[in-house]
N, C-alpha and C positions, 0 to 999 in steps of 0.2 A: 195123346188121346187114348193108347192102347192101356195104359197107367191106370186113366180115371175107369175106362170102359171096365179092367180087371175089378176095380177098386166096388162098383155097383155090383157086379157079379158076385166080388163074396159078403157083400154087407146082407144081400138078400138070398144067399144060400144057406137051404136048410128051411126056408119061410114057406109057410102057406102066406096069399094073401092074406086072410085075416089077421094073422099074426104080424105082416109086414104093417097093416094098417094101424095094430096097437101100438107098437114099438116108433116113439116119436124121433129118438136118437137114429133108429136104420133108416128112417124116413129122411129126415136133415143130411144124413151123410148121403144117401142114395142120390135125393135130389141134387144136391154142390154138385154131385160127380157128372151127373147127369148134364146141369146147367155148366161146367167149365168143358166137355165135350161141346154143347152146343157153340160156346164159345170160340173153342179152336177150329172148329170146320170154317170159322169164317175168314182162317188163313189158308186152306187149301186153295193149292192153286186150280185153274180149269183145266190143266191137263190131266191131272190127279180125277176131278169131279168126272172128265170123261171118261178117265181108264175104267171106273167103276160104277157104268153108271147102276147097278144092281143095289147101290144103299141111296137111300131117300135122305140126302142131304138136304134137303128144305124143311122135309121131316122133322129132323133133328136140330134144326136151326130154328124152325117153329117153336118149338117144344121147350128150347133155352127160352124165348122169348116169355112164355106163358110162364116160364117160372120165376122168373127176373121180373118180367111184371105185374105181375097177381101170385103172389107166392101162396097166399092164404085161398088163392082160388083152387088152385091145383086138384086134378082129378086125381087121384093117387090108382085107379085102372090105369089112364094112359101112363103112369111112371110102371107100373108094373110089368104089364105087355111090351113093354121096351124093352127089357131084359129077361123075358121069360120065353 
């Protein structure tokens, strides 16, 4: 998870949004990185989900969803404020 989480951090370092918004390629990679996070939380165990409960794992298990299922919906604010 820590992989993909770097992997979004530097695709979109350096970017305004706007610029993150042109850029279709840092978009595609951001999001995968994005959506294979959402992915793996859904192996944490509950011991893990309690020790922390300070990060919004529904959150982020939401957020895979909406991109896995409406790819072309995607609000590209909420991909942004993810990592911003």
């Amino acid at each position: 998870m820590i992989e993909y989480i770097n992997k979004a951090i530097k695709y979109t370092e350096g970017y305004t949004f706007e610029q993150f918004c042109e850029d279709k390629k840092t978009i595609d990679a951001t999001v995968f990185a994005i959506s294979q996070i959402g992915e793996l939380v859904k192996n944490i165990s509950i011991e893990t989900i309690e020790k922390y409960p300070n990060i919004e794992w529904n959150m982020i298990k939401g957020l895979r969803n909406r991109i896995v299922h409406d790819y072309e919906g995607i609000n590209l604010t909420s991909i942004w404020v993810y990592f911003k």
